[in-house]
N, C-alpha and C positions, 0 to 999 in steps of 0.2 A: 427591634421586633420583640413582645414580648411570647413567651412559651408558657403552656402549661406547666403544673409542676410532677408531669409523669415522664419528664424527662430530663430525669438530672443527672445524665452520664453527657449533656450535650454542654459543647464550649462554643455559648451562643455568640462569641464574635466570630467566630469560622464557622456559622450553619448557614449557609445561604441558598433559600427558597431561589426554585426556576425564576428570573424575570422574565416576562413573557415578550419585553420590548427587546430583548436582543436575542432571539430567535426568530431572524428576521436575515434574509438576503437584504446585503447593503452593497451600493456602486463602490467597485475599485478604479484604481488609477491603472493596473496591467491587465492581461489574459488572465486566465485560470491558468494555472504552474502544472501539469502533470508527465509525470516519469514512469516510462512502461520499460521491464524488466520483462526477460527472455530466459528460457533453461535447455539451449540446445547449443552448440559449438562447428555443427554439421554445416559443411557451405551450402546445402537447401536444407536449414533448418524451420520446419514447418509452426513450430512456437513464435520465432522470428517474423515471419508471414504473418502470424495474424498481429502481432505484435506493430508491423508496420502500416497492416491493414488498418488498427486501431489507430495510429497514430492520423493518418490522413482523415479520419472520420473527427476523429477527438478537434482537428483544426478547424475541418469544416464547421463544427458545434461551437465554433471561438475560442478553444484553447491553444496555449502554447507549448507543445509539446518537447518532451526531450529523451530516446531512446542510451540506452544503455548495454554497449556490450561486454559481454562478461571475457571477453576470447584477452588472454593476458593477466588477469584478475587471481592471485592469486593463492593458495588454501588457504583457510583462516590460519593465523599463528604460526606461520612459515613466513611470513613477512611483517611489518610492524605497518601503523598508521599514517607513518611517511610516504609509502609506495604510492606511485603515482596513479594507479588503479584504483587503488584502494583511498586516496584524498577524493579521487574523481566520483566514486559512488557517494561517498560519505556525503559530498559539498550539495551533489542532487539530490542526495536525502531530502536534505536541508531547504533546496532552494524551493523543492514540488510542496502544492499542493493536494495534490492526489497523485494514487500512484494505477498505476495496472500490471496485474503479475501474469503471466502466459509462460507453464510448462507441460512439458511433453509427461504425461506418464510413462514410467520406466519400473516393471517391478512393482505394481500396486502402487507406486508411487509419484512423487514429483522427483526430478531429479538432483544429484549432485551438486551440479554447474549450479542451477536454481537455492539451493539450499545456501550456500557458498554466498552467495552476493547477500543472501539474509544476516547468515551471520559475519559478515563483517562489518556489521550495522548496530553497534551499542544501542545499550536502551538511554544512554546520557552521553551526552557531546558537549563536555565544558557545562553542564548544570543546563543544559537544553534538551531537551527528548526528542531525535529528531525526527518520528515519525507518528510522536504522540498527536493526534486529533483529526489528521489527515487522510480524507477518504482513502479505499481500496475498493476495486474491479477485479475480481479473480478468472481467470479460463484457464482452461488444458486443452490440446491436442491429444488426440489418441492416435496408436496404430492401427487398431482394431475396431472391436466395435463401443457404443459412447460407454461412456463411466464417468465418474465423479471422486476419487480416490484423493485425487492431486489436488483439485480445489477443495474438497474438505481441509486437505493439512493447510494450506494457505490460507483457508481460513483462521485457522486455528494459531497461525503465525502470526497475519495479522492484527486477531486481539490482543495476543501477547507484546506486540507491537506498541497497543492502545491507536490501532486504526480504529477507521469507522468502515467497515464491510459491506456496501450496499446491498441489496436482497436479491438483485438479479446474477447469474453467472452463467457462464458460455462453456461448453464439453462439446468439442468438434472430433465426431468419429471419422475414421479412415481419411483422414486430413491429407495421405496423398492424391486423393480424388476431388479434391475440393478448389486447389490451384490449378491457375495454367499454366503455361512456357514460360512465361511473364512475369511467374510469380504473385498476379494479383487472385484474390479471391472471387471463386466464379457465383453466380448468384443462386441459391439456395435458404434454406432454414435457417441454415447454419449459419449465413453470414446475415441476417435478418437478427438472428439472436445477439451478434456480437454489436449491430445497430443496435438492440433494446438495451443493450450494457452499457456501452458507450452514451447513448442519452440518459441513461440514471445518473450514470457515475457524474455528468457534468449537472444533472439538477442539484445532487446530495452536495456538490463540491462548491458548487453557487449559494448554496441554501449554509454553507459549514464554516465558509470562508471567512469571513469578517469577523470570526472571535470562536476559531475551532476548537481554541485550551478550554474555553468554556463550557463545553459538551463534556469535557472527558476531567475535569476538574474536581478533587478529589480530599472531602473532608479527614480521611485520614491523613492527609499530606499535609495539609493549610494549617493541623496543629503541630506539626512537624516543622523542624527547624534544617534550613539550605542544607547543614551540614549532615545530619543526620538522615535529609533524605540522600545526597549524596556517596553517604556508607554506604544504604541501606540496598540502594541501586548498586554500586558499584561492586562491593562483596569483594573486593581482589585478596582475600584470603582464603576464598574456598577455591 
């Protein structure tokens, strides 16, 4: 391709214009791969419930789902990369195409537990990113009444991630009046909106899937050599 000549900071074998024919959902041979993540430990953890809620929805939509619980997982850098927790999140990293986060607000916040499974999530896995290009579906639980505290920061995790965030997100107030006995979710707003999330997340992850590196794919990198982006991620000197 040629360039003008007002651009001579560029190394035109790594500049590469959008193609417009691979921004295109393409037939797979599996499901859509998605892993939904939980930030409570409580045996009626209400994060959990929608978490589960979402999993059955996410099936019904044709994905293959895989829940993760955090209960055993444990603090980052009190155990190494061996533990069998901590291979068990890493490998779902790995294996999802999309993921779905659900934590409880605690303290203006998202919680510990939730935090905790993030970071034991490098941003490189043997020279792989394992969570680079790969959708994200954010919600919270509240105790009270709704807020948005905890899905802002998961947002904010997320890009740091190099997810892809989709637009919609779900904040369920007073989440103990929203189950039954049962534990399923009873029918409301509330669970109408975690329906609207649920079907973005699977259009963006159908729409992502077939060459996700390619959305998040990165001219400062391409002139960058394995090794050096390697350091440059990994920093184990600071």
């Amino acid at each position: 391709m040629t360039f003008k000549n007002d651009l001579p900071n560029i190394d035109t074998d790594n500049f590469c214009p959008a193609d417009p024919e691979r921004i295109a959902a393409a037939p797979f041979a599996h499901k859509p791969r998605i892993l939904l993540l939980y930030g409570s430990l409580r045996e009626k953890s209400y994060s959990r419930l929608v978490i589960e809620e979402s999993s059955r929805l996410l099936q019904a939509l044709g994905a293959e789902t895989r829940i993760f619980s955090p209960l055993g997982l444990p603090q980052p850098d009190t155990e190494d990369e061996l533990h069998p927790k901590v291979k068990e999140l890493r490998d779902l990293m790995v294996w999802s195409e999309g993921q779905v986060w659900c934590s409880p607000e605690r303290h203006g916040a998202m919680t510990g537990i939730f935090k905790s499974q993030i970071d034991w999530v490098p941003l490189n896995l043997g020279g792989v990113r394992p969570t680079q290009g790969k959708t994200l579906a954010v919600m919270q639980v509240c105790g009270g009444s709704q807020s948005f505290n905890a899905v802002n920061q998961m947002r904010i995790l997320g890009r740091w991630m190099r997810m892809v965030a989709i637009p919609n997100q779900s904040s369920v107030a007073k989440a103990f009046l929203e189950f039954d006995d049962n534990g399923r979710m009873k029918p409301s707003p509330y669970y109408n909106r975690i329906v609207d999330v649920m079907e973005e997340l699977m259009k963006f992850t159908l729409a992502l899937r077939a060459d996700k590196n390619f959305f998040v794919d990165r001219y400062s990198e391409r002139v960058e050599s394995a090794e050096q982006v390697s350091q440059r991620v990994n920093q184990r000197t600071l």
